[in-house]
C-alpha positions as CSV (number, residue, x, y, z in Angstrom):
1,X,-38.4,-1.0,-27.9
2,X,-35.7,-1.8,-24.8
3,X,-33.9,1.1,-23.7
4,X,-30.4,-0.4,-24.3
5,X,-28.9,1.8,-21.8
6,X,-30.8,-0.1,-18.7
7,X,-29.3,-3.5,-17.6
8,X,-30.9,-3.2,-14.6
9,X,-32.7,-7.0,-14.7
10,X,-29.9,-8.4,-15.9
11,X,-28.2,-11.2,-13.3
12,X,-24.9,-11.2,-12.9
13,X,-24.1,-14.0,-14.9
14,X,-24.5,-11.7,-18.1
15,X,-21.7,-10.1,-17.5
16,X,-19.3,-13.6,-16.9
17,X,-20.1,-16.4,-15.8
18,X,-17.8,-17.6,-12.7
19,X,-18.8,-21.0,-13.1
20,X,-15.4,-23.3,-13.7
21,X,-12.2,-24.9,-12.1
22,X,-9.3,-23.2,-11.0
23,X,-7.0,-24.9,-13.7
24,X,-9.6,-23.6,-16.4
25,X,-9.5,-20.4,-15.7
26,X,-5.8,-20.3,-15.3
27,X,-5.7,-21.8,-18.7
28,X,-7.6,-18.8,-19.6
29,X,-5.7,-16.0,-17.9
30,X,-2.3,-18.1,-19.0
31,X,-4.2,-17.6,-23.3
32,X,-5.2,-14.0,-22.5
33,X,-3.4,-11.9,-19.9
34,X,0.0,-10.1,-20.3
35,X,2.8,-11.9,-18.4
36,X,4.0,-9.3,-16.1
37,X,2.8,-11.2,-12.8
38,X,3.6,-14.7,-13.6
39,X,1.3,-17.2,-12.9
40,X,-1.8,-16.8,-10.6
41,X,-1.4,-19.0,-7.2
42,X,-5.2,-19.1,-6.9
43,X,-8.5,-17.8,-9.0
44,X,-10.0,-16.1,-6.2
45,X,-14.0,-15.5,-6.5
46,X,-15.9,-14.0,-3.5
47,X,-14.7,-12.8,-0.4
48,X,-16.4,-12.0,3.2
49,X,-14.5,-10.0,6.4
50,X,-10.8,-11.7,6.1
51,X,-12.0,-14.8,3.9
52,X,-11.8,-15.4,0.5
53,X,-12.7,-18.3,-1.5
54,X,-11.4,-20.0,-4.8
55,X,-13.4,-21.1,-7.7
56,X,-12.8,-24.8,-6.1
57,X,-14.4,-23.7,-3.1
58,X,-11.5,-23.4,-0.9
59,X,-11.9,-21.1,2.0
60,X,-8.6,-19.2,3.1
61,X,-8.2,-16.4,6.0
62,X,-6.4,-13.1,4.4
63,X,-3.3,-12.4,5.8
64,X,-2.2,-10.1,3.1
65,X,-5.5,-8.0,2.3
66,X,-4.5,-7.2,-1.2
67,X,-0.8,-6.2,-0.3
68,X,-2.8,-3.8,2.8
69,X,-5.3,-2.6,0.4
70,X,-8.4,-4.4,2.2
71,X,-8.4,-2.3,5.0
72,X,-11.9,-3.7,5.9
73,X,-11.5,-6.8,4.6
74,X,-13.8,-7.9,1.9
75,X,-17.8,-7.2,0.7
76,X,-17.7,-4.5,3.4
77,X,-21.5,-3.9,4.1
78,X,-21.4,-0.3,4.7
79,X,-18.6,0.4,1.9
80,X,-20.4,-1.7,-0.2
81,X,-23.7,0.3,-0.2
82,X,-22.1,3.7,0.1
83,X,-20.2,2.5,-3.5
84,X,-23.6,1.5,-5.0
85,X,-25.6,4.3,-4.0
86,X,-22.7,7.0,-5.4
87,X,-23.3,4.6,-8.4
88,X,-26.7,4.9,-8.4
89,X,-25.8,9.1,-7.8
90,X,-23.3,9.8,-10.0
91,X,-20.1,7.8,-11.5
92,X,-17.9,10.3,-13.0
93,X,-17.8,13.8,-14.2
94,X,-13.7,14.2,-15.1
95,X,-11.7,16.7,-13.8
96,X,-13.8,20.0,-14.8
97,X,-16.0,19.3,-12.3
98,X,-16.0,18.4,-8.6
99,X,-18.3,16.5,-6.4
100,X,-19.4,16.6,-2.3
101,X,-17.3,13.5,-1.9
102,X,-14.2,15.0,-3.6
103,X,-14.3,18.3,-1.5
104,X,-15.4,16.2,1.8
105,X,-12.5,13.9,1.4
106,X,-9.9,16.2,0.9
107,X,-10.9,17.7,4.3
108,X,-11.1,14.6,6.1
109,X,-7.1,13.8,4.9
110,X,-6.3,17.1,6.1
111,X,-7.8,17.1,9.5
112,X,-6.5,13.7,10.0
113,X,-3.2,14.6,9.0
114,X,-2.8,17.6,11.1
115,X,-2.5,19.5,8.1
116,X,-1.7,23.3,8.8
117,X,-4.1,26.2,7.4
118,X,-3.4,26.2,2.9
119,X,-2.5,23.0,2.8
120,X,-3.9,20.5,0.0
121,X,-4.7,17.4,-1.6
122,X,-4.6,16.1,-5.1
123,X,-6.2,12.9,-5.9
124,X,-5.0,10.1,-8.1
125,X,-5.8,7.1,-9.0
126,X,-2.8,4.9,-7.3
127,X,-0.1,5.0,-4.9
128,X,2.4,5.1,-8.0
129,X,0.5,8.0,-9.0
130,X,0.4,9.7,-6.2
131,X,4.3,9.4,-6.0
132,X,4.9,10.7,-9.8
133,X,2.9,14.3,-8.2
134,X,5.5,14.3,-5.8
135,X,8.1,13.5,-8.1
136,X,6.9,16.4,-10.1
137,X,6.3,18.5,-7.0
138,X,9.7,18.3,-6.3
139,X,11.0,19.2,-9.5
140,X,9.0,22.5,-9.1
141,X,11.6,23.2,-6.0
142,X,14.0,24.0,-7.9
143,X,15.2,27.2,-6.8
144,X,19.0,27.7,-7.4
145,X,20.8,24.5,-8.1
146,X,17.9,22.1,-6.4
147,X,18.6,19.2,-9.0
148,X,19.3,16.3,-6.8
149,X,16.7,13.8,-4.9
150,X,16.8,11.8,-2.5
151,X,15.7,8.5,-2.0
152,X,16.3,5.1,0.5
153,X,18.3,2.1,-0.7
154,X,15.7,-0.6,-0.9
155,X,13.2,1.8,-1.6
156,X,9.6,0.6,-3.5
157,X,7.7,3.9,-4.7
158,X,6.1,2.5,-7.7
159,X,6.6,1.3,-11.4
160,X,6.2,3.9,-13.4
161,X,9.0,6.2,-14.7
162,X,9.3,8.8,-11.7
163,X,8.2,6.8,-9.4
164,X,10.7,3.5,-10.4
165,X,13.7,6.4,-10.4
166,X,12.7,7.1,-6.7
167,X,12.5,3.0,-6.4
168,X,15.8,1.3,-5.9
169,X,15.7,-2.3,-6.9
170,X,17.9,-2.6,-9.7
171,X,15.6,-5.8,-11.4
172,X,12.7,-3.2,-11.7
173,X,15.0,-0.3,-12.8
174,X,17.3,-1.9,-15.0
175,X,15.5,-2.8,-18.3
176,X,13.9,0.6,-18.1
177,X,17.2,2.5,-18.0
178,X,17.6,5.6,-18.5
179,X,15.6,6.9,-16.0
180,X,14.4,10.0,-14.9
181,X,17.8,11.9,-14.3
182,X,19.0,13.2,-10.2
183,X,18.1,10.9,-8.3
184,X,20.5,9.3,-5.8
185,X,19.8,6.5,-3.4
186,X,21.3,6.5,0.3
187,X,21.5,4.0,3.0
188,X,17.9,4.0,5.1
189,X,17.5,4.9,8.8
190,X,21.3,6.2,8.2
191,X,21.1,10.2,9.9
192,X,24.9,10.5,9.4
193,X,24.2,9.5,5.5
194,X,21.2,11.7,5.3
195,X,22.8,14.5,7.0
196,X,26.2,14.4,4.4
197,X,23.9,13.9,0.9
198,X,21.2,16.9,1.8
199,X,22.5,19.9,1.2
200,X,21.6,22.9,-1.0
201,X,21.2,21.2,-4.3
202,X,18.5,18.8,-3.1
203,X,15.7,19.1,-4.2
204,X,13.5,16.5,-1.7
205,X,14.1,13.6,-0.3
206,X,11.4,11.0,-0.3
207,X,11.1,8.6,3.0
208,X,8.8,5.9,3.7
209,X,8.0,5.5,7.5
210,X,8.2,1.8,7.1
211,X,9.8,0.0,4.1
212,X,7.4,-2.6,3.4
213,X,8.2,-3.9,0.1
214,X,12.0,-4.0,1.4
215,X,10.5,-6.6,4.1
216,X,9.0,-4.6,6.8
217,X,12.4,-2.2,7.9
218,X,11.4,-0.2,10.5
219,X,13.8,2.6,11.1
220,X,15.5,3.3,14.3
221,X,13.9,5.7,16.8
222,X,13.7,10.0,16.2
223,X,15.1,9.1,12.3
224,X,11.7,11.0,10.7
225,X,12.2,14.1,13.4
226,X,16.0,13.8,12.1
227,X,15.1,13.9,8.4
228,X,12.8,17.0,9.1
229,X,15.1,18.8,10.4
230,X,17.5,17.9,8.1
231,X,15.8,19.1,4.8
232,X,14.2,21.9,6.6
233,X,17.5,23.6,7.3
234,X,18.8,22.8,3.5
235,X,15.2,24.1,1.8
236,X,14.4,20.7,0.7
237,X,10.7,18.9,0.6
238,X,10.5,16.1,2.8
239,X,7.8,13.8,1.1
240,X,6.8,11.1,2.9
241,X,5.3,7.9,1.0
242,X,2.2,6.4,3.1
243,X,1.0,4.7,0.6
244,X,1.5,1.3,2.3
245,X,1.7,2.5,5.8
246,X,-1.3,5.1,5.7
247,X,-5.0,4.3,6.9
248,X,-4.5,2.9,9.9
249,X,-1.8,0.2,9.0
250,X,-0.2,1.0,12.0
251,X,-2.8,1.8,14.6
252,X,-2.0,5.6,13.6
253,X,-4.0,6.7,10.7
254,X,-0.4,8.0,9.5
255,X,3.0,5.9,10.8
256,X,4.9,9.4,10.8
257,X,2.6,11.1,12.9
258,X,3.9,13.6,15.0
259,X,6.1,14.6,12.0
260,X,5.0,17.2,9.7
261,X,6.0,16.5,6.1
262,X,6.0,18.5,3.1
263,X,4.2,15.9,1.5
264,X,2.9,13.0,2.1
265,X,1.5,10.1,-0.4
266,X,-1.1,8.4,0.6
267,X,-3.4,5.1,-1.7
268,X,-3.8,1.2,-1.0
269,X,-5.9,1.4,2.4
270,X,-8.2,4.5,1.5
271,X,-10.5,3.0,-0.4
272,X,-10.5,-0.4,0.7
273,X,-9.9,-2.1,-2.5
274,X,-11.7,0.8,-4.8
275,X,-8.5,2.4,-6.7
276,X,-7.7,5.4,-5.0
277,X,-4.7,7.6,-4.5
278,X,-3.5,11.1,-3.1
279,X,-0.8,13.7,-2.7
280,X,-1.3,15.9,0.4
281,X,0.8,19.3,0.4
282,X,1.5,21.1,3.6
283,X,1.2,24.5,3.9
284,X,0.6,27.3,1.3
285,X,4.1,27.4,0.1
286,X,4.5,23.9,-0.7
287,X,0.6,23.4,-2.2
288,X,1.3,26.2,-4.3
289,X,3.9,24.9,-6.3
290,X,2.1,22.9,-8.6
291,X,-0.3,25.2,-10.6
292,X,-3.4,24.9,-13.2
293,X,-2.2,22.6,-16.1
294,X,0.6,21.2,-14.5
295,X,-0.7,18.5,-13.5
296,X,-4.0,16.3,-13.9
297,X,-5.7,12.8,-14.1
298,X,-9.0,11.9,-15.9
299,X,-10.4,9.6,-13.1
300,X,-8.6,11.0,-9.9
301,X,-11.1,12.2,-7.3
302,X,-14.2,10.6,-9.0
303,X,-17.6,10.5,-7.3
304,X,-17.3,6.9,-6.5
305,X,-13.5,6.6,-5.5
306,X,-13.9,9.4,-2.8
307,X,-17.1,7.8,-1.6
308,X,-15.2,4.9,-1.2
309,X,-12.9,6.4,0.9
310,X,-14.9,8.4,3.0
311,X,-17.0,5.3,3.8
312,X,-13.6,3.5,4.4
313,X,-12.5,6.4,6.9
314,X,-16.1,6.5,8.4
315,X,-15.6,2.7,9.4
316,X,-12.4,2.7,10.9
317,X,-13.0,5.9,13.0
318,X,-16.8,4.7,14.6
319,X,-15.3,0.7,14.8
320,X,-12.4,1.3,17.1
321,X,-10.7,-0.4,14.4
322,X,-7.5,1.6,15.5
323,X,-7.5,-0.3,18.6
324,X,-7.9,-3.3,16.9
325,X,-4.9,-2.8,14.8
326,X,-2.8,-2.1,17.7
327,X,-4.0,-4.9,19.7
328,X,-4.3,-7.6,17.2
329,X,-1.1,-6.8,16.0
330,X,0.7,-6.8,19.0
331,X,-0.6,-10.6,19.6
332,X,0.8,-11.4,16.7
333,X,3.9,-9.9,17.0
334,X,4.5,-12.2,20.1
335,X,3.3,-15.3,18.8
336,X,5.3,-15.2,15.9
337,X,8.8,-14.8,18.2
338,X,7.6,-17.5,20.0
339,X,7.4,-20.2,16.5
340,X,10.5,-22.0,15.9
341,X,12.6,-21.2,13.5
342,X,11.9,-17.3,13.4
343,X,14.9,-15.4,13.8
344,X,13.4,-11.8,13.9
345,X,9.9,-10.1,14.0
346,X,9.4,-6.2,12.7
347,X,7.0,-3.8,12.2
348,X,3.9,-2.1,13.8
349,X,0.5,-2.5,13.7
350,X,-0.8,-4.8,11.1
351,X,2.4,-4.4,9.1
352,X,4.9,-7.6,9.7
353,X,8.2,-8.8,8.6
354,X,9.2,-12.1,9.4
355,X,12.9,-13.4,9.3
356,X,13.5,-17.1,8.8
357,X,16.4,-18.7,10.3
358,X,19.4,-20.1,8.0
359,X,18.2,-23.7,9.1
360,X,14.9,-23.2,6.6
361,X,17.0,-22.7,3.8
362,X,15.5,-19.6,2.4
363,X,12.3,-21.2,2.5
364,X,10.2,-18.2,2.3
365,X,8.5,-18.2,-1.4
366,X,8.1,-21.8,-0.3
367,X,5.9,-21.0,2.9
368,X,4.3,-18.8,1.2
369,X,2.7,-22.3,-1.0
370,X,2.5,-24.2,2.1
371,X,0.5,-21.5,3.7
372,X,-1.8,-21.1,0.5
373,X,-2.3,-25.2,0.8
374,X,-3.3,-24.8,4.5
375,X,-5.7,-22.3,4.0
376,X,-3.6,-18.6,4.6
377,X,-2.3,-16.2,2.3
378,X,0.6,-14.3,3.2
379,X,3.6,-12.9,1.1
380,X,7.2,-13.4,0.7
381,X,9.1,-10.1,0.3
382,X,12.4,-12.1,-0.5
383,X,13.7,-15.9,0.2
384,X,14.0,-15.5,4.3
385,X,11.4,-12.8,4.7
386,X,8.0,-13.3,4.8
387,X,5.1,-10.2,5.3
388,X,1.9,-9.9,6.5
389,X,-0.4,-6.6,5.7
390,X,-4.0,-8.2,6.6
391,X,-7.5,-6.6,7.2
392,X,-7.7,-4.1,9.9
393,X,-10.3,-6.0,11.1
394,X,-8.8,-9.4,11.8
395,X,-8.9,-10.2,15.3
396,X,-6.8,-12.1,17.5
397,X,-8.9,-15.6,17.4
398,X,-8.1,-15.8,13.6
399,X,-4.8,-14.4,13.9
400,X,-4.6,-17.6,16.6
401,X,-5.5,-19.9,13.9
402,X,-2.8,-18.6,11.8
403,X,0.2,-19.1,14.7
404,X,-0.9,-22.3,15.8
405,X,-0.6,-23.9,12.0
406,X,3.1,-21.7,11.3
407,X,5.4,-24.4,12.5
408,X,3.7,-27.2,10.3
409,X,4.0,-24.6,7.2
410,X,7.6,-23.9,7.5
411,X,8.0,-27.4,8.4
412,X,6.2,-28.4,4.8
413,X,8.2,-25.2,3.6
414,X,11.5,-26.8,4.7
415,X,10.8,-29.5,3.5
416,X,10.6,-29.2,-0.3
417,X,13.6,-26.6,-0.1
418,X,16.4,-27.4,1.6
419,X,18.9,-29.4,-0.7
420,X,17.6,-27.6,-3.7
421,X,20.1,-26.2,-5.4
């Protein structure tokens, strides 16, 4: 008799076969998939470094990487294996048990974080997840009257509950409503705002270093030191989402470094495409506030998600892939002033905002299709903004490819928008 547990010989095809056009599996998706994304632009089935191709064969070069989840691109060899020999270890064991990898991981986020002595991590499964620990961290400061938060106009922490609270777009918020109560929203990079709302009834104020979903805002120079000091003097946390930031998305393995948080959130990057979040507390005080049965997840911090992201942190520290951020994104950065039609570039690192100039029309979403028809994906964060969050490995030959093709796909972009209504 088989042992129905083993599936060892069994190809892959058992499991689906991948075999079919685009358009049918679209079909598919379209028959079987909750509409909360809208339509697929492309039924993406293998990928290899910073290309991915299609189920009609069409190659394209990543520029996106997952929305900076791909840190090393895709089919890693060294992630890769490390995943399938935790597998092959151990999968999962839930939270009443721990693991090498958990315990080595949380010691590599604290060492790289410059974390004081008593500080700690908690590990989730998502960004989102990572943020509704803070959320709930801060709610556990709540000596005296500490009932107010703080967050960023054009803020993007997540879609859950807390976290879309914390988030300030009003289409994700609105059909929600009401939300998780004290929360107020203030202009971003604004000291004088910051300095007038924090005050001894604030709880924490949450800060990303970069707003990326808000099109790559950068803030202006010494905000962060100005927002430590700030809260430090009124007994607030200062949480600090690197959730799209973290994990070398800069060049820095954290874009606040050299400013010490409360908290910090940390996901997307860490486990190159495995799910994998965290919350990292600084100091005794703070990592004490959430205690045993507070708090908890039945997958955070599995075997093969910390794996994951220690073989993801392993790579970028032995591959000078820091280096390579920097550099690669710097060349890109000054190519993309140079292209006709761009009106502003931001960001650091591998993290780019792109402003289009009035002349295109806000022809953003529709560069984003020209791009995907000349092989490139890249992202529109609203209808003159486009972002690009690729693999911390893409070097400046393919970026080259990408800049010398950017006139012709806002040309094509321009093209089928302007005169639209």
């Amino acid at each position: 008799m088989s042992n129905p547990a083993s599936s060892e010989m069994l190809p892959a095809a058992a499991v689906v076969d991948a075999a079919g056009s685009g358009s049918e599996w679209l079909a598919r998706y379209t028959d079987s998939l909750m509409n909360v994304f809208g339509t697929p632009q492309r039924v993406l089935v293998r990928g290899n470094g910073c290309t991915v191709w299609d189920a009609d064969g069409n190659a394209y070069l990543d520029l996106l990487g997952g929305i900076a989840v791909n840190a090393l691109g895709h089919a890693h060899p060294f992630v890769t294996s490390v995943i399938a020999s935790q597998l092959n270890t151990l999968g999962h064991i839930s939270n009443f048990f721990t693991s090498p990898t958990q315990v080595a991981l949380a010691e590599k986020l604290l060492q790289l974080a410059q974390a004081p002595a008593g500080s700690k991590v908690f590990f989730s499964n998502s960004g989102t997840e990572a943020i509704e620990a803070a959320f709930k961290l801060a709610r556990r400061n709540s000596a005296g009257n500490r009932t107010r938060i703080i967050a960023m106009d054009r803020a993007f922490h997540g879609r859950t509950m807390g976290a879309l609270a914390l988030t300030a777009k009003p289409a994700y918020r609105e059909p929600f409503e009401p939300l998780p109560g004290g929360v107020e929203h203030i202009p971003y990079g604004d000291v004088d705002a910051l300095r007038a709302a924090v005050d001894d009834t604030v709880a924490a104020v949450f800060i990303e270093p970069i707003q990326g979903e808000a099109g790559v805002q950068v803030p202006p120079a010494g905000y962060l030191e100005a927002a430590r000091q700030i809260t430090r003097d009124a007994g607030a946390l200062l949480v600090f989402d690197e959730v799209q930031t973290g994990i070398g998305r800069t060049g820095r393995w954290f874009a606040s470094e050299g400013v010490l948080p409360d908290a910090m959130t940390v996901a997307k990057g860490l486990g190159s495409g495995f799910p994998i979040g965290g919350l990292i507390t600084f100091g005794p005080d703070v990592s004490a506030l959430l205690t045993p049965g507070q708090h908890g997840t039945t997958f955070g911090g599995n075997p093969v998600a910390t794996a994951a992201a220690l073989a993801t942190l392993t790579a970028i520290e032995t591959g000078d892939v820091l280096a390579n951020v920097r550099a690669t994104g710097d060349f890109l950065r000054e190519g993309l002033r140079a292209v006709d039609g761009v009106t502003e570039v931001r960001g650091d690192g591998l993290l780019i905002g792109i402003d289009l100039g009035p002349e295109l029309g806000g022809a953003a979403p529709a560069a984003v299709q020209a791009a995907l028809d000349a092989g490139f994906i890249i992202n529109a964060t609203g209808p003159a903004t486009l972002r690009l969050a690729p693999p911390l490995i893409l070097t400046t030959g393919q970026a080259a490819t990408f800049l010398d093709k950017l006139p012709a796909i806002l040309q094509a972009a321009a093209a089928t928008t302007i005169g639209q209504p």
